[in-house]
KEKE-3310 file (N, C-alpha, C; in steps of 0.2 Angstrom, whole numbers, plus 5000, padded with zeros to 4 digits):
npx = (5465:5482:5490:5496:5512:5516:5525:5525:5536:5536:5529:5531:5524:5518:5509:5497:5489:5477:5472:5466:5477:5474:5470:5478:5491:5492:5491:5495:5497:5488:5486:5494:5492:5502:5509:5523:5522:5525:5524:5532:5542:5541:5541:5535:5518:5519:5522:5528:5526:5525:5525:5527:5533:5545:5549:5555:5561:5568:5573:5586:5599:5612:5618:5627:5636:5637:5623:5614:5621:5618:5617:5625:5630:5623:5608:5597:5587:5594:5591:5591:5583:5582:5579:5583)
npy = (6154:6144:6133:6119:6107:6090:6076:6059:6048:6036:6028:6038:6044:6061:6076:6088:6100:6111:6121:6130:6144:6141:6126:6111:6103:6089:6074:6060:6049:6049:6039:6028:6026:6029:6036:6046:6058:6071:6091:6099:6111:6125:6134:6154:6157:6169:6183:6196:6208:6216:6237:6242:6246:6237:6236:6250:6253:6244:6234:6227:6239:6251:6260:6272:6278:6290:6295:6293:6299:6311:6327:6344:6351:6339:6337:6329:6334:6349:6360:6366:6361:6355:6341:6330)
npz = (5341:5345:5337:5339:5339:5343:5346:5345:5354:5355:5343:5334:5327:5322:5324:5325:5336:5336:5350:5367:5374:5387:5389:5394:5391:5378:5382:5379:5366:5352:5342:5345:5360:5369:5383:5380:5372:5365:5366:5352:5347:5338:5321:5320:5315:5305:5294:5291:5280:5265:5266:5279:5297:5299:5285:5282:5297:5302:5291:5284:5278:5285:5299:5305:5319:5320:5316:5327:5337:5350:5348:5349:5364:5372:5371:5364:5356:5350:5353:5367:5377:5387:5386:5389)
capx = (5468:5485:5490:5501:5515:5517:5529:5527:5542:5536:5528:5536:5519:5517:5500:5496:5481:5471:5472:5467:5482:5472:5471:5481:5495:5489:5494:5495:5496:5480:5486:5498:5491:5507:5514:5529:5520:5528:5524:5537:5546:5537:5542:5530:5515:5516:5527:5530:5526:5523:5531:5527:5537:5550:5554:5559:5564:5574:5578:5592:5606:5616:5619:5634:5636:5637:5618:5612:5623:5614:5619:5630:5627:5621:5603:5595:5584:5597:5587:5596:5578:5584:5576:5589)
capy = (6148:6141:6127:6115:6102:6087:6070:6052:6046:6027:6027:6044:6051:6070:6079:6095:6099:6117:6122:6136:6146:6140:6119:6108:6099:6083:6068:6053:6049:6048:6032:6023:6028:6029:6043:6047:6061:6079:6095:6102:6118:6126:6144:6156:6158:6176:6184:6202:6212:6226:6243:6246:6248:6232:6237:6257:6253:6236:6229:6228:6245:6252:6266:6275:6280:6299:6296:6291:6302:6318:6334:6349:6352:6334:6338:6325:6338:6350:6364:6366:6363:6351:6336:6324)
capz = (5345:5344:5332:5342:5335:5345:5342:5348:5357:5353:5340:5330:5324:5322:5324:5326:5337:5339:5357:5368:5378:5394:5389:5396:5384:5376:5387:5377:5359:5348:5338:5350:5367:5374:5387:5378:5367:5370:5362:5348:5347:5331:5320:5321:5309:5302:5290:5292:5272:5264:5267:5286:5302:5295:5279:5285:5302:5302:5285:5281:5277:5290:5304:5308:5325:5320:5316:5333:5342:5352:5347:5353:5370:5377:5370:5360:5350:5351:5356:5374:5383:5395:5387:5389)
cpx = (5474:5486:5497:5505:5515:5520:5527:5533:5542:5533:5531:5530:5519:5511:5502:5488:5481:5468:5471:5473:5480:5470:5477:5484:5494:5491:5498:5494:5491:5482:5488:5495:5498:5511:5516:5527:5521:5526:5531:5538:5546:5541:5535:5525:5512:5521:5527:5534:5523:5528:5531:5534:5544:5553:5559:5562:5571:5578:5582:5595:5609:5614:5623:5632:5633:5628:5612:5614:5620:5621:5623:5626:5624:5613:5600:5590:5588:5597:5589:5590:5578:5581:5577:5587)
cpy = (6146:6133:6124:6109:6098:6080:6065:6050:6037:6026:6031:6047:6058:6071:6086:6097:6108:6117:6128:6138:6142:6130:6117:6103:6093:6077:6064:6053:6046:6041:6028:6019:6029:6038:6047:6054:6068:6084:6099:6109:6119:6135:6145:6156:6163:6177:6191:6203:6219:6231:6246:6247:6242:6232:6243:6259:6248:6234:6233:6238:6245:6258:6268:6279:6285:6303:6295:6296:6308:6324:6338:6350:6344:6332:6334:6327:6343:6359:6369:6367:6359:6342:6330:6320)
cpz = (5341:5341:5335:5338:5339:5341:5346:5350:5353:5349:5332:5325:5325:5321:5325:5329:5339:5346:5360:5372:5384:5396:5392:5391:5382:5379:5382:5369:5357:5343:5342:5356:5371:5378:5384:5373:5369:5363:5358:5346:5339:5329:5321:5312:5306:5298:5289:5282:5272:5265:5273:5290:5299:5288:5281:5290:5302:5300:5284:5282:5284:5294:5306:5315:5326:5321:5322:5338:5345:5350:5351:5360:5375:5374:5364:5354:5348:5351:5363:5379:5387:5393:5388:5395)
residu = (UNK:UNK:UNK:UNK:UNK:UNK:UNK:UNK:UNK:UNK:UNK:UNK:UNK:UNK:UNK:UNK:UNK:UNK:UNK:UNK:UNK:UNK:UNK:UNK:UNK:UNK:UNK:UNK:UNK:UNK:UNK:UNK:UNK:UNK:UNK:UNK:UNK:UNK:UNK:UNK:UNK:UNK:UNK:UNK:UNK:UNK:UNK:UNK:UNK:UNK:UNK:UNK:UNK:UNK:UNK:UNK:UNK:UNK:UNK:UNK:UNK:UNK:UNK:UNK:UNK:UNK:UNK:UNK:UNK:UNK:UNK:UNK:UNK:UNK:UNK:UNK:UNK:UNK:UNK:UNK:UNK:UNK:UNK:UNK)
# end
């Protein structure tokens, strides 16, 4: 289950309440009681490590065109078996 941030407009509390995707967003402020209490636009909570798909695909260096480009004839394996 998601961990939600929420802020008080009138009062300026922050909470954070443990919610499932299929809950309905929290009304009303749990100190105040006042309407004004909207959910807050949070980062995510993962962190992509190690040596998987993100380190050898993504991070960082470069790519030159040249390395992308299909091969002689149009053919992407460059084989001429139509797989384009």
């Amino acid at each position: 289950m998601p961990i939600y941030e929420y802020r008080c407009g009138a009062c300026g509390v922050a909470k954070e309440h443990l919610q499932k995707l299929s809950d309905a967003p929290v009304a009303a402020c749990p100190e105040c009681g006042s309407a004004d209490y909207h959910k807050q636009l949070s980062a995510a909570g993962f962190q992509l490590k190690g040596s998987g798909w993100y380190a050898t695909d993504f991070k960082g260096g470069s790519s030159s065109a040249s390395d992308s480009a299909p091969s002689a004839g149009g053919h992407s394996c460059g084989a001429g078996c139509g797989c384009d």
